[in-house]
C-alpha positions as MATLAB code, in Angstrom:
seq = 'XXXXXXXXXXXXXXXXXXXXXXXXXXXXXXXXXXXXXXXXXXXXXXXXXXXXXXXXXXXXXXXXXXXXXXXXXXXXXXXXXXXXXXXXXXXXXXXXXXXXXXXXXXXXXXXXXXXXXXXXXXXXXXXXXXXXXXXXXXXXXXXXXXXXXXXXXXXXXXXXXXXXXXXXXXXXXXXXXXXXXXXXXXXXXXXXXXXXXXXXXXXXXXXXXXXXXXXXXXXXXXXXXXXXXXXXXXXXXXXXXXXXXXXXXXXXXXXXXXXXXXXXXXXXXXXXXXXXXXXXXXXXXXXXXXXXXXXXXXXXXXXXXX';
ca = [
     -59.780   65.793   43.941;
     -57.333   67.800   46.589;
     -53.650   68.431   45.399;
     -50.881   67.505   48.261;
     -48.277   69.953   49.568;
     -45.550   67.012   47.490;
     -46.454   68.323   44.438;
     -48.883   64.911   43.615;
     -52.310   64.569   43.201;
     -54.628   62.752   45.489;
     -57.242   60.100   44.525;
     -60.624   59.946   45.487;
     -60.642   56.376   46.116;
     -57.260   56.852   48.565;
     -54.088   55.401   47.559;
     -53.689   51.044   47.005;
     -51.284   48.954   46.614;
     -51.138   46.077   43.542;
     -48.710   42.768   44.100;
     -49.321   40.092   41.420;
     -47.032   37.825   39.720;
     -46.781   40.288   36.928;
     -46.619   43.916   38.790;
     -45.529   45.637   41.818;
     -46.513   49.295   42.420;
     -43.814   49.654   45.044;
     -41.631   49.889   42.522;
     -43.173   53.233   41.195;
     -41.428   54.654   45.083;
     -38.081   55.494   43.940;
     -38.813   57.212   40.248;
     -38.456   61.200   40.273;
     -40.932   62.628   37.926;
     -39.262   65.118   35.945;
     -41.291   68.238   33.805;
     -42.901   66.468   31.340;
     -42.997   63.222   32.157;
     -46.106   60.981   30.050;
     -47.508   58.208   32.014;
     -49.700   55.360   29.262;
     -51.966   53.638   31.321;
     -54.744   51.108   30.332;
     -55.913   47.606   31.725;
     -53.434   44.815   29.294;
     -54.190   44.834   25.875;
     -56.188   47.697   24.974;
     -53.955   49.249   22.873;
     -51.450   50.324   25.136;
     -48.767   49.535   22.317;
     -50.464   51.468   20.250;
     -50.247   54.768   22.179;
     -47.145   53.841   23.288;
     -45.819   54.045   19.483;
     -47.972   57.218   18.704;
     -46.565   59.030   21.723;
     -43.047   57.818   20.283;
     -43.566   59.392   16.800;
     -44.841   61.959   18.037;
     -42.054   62.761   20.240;
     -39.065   61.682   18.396;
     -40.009   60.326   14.944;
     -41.555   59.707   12.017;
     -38.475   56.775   12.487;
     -39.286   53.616   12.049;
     -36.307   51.901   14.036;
     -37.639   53.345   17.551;
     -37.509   50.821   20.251;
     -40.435   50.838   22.641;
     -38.669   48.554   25.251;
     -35.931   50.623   25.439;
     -37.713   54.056   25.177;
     -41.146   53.471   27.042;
     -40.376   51.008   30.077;
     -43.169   48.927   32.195;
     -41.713   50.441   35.760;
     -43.688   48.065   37.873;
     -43.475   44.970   36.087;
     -41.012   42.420   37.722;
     -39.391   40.855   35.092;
     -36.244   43.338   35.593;
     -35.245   43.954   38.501;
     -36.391   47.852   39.783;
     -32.990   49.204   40.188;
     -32.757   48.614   36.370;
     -35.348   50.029   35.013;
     -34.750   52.998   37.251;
     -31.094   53.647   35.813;
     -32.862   53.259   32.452;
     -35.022   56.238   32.848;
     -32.622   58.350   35.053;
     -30.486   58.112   32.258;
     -33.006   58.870   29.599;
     -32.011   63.104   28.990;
     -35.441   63.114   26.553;
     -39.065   63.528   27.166;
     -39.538   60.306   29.021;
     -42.834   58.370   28.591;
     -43.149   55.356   31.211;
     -46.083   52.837   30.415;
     -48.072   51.349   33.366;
     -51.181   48.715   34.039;
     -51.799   49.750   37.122;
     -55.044   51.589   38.638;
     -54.545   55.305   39.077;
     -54.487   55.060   42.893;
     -51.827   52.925   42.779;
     -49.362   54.842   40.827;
     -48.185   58.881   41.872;
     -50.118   61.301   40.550;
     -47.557   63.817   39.757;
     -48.890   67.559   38.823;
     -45.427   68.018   36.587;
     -46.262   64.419   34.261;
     -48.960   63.862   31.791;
     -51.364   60.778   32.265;
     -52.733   58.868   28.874;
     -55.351   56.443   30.247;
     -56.682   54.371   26.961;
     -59.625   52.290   27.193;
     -61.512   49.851   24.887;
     -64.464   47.492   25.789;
     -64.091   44.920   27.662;
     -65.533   42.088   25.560;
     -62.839   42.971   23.011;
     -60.038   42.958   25.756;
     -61.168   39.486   26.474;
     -60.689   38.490   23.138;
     -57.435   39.936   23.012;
     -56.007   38.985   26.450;
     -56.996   35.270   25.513;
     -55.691   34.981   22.095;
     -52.273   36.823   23.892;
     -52.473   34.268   26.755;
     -52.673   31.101   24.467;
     -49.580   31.787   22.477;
     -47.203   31.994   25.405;
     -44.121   29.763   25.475;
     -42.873   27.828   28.606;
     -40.292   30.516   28.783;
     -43.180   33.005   29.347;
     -44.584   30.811   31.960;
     -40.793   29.935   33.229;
     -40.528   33.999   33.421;
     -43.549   34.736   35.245;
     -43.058   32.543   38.044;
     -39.730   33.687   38.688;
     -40.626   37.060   39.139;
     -43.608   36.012   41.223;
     -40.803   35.664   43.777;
     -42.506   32.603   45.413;
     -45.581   34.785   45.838;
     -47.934   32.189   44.009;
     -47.532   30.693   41.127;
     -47.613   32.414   38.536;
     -50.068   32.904   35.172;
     -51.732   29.739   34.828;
     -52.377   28.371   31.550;
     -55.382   28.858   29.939;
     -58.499   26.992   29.000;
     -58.817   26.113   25.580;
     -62.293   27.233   24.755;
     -63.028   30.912   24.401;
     -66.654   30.990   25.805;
     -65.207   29.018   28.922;
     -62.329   31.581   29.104;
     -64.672   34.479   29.006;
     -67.024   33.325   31.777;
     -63.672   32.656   34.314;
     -62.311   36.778   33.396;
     -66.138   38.273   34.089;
     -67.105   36.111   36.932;
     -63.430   36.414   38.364;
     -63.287   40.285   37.839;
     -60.094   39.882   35.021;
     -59.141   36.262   36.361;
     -56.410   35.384   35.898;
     -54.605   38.579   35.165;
     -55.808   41.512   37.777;
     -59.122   43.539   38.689;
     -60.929   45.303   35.828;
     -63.715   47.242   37.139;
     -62.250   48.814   39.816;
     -59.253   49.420   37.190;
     -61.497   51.521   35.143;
     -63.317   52.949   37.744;
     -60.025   54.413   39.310;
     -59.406   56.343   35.941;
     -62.546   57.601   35.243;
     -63.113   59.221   38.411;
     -60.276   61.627   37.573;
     -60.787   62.338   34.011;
     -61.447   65.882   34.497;
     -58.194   66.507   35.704;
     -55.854   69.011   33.747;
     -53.032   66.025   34.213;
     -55.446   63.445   32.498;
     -56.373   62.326   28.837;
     -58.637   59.756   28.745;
     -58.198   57.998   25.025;
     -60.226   55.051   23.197;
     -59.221   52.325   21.187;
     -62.602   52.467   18.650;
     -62.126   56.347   18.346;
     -58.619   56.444   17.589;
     -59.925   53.792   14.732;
     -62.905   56.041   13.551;
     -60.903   59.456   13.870;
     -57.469   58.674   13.934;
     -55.519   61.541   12.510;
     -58.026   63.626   15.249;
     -57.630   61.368   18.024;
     -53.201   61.847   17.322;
     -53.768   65.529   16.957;
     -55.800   65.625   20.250;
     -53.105   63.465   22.110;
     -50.427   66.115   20.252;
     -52.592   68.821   21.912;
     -52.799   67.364   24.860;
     -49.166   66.796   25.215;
     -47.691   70.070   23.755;
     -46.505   68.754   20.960;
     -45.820   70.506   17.785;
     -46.435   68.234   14.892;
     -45.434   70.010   11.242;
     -47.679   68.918    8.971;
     -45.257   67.382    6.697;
     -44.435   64.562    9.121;
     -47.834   64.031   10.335;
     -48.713   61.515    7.962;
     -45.752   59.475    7.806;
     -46.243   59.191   11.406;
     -49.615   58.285   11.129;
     -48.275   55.415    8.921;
     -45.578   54.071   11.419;
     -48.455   53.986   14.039;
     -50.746   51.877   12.376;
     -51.805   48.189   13.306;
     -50.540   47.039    9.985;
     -47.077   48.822   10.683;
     -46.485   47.864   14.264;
     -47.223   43.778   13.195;
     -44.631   44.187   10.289;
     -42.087   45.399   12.765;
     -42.333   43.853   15.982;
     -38.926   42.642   15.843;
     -37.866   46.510   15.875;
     -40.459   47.711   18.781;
     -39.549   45.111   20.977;
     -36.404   43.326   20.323;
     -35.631   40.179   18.725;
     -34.877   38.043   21.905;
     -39.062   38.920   22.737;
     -39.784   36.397   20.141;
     -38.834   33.402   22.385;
     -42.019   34.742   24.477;
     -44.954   33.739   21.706;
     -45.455   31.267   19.720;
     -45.121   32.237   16.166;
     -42.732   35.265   17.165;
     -44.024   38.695   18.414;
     -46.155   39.204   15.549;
     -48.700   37.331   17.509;
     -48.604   40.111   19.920;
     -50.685   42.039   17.663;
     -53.710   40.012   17.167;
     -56.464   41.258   14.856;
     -56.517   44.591   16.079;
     -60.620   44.778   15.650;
     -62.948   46.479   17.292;
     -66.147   44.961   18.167;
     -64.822   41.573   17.508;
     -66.658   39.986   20.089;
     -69.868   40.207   17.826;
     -68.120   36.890   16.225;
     -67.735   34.985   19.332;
     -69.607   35.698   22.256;
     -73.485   34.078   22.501;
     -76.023   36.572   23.640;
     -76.081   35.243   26.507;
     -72.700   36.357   27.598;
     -72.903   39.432   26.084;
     -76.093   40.336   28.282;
     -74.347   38.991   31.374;
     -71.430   41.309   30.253;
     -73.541   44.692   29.711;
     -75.541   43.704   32.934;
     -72.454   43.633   34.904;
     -71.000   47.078   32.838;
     -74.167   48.857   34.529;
     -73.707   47.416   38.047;
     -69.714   48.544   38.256;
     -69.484   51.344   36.565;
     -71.452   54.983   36.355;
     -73.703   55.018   33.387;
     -71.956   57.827   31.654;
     -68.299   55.564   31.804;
     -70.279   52.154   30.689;
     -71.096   54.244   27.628;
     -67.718   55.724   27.253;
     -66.406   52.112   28.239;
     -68.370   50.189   25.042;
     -67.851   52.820   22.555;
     -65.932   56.074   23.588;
     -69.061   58.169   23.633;
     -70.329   58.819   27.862;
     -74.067   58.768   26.745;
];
């Protein structure tokens, strides 16, 4: 992987370009990386709120009244408009840590940031993005098709039955959200850079205090003992449900039904076991070998590249 004269990083796979109804990576055009800078990426719900708040406490707490909305913006989602956002983090005079779902050839890879790439298997993101895409409210729905911008039309709604849900997201590559293979592939290909971290979600519940010291490491950030627990506390599943209303605002309540608490599901890991037939979990690992390298399947299921 070549660095470029601009002070970025090139990608193996060349640069794309990702237009849905919930992102634009245009957006990511006019943002000046400063020294410093953290970039969370992942494929939706794979913990990305979860680093997101560990990063946080890491940087600035333990404090359990941090706002992740207002600290850790989504730059190329298009539910504000750019120019927004933007002023938001040009006016940020702290670390800054931007969160993004986008492939890593479609965002700048700047040599002066620091890129957090979290990853969890992909049965248990299907779980989660389903039981996230059920509670939605028509304002959700109302949302999303605005900021389509008469592109299409929007998230549709989903099925009701699980099975039936899972077979449209693995036949359909991540239907209805956005491509997950080539998502994954795009990060693992540059894990070995000095820029990158690549994270799991079943690690950092195995060895969490040595997964937060590792991302601490990895950051250059000097944790005194003292406060590591309590932020180990404020980061925890249990913690972030109980105060959803602080992460994320109030007014993000009118977006699920039964409040943003719903946002954080079960928080499991392997909780596919309970409701996926063998059946679809062979069709799953058969088509885990055929898009990805053998090493990042491994990594993929478990966080171990055997």
């Amino acid at each position: 992987m070549a660095s470029t004269e601009c002070g970025f990083i090139s990608h193996p796979f060349g640069r794309c370009v990702v237009k849905n109804f919930a992102m634009d990576s245009s957006r990511w055009s006019e943002f000046s990386f400063r020294p410093g800078d953290i970039v969370i990426a992942s494929w939706a719900r794979s913990g990305t709120t979860w680093l997101q708040q560990i990063v946080a406490q890491l940087l600035f707490g333990p404090d359990q009244t941090l706002r992740l909305d207002r600290l850790s913006p989504w730059l190329e989602h298009r539910v504000a408009p750019v120019s927004l956002i933007l002023q938001q983090l040009q006016s940020q005079s702290h670390r800054r840590f931007i969160k993004t779902h986008l492939p890593a050839n479609a965002v700048p890879l700047s040599k002066k940031a620091r890129y957090l790439f979290i990853g969890r298997d992909g049965r248990d993101i299907a779980w989660s993005v389903y039981n996230f895409h059920r509670r939605h409210t028509p304002l959700a729905y109302q949302l999303l098709r605005t900021m389509s911008g008469g592109d299409d039309a929007g998230l549709p709604s989903p099925v009701d039955d699980f099975g039936t849900y899972f077979d449209e997201w693995l036949a359909g590559d991540g239907y209805p959200w956005w491509p997950f293979w080539s998502h994954i592939r795009s990060w693992w290909s540059i894990r070995d850079a000095q820029q990158i971290c690549l994270v799991h979600y079943a690690k950092l519940t195995t060895d969490y205090e040595a997964e937060v010291r590792r991302i601490a490491r990895f950051l250059e950030v000097d944790v005194a003992d003292e406060s590591l627990s309590r932020i180990l506390e404020l980061a925890t599943f249990e913690s972030m449900r109980s105060s959803s209303a602080s992460l994320f605002g109030l007014s993000a309540n009118r977006l699920l039904n039964g409040g943003m608490k719903q946002f954080f599901h079960c928080g499991k890991v392997n909780g596919w076991r309970e409701v996926l037939s063998p059946d679809r979990v062979q069709q799953y690992e058969e088509r885990a070998t055929k898009e990805l390298p053998r090493a990042c399947a491994g990594w993929l299921a478990s966080g171990e590249a055997n």
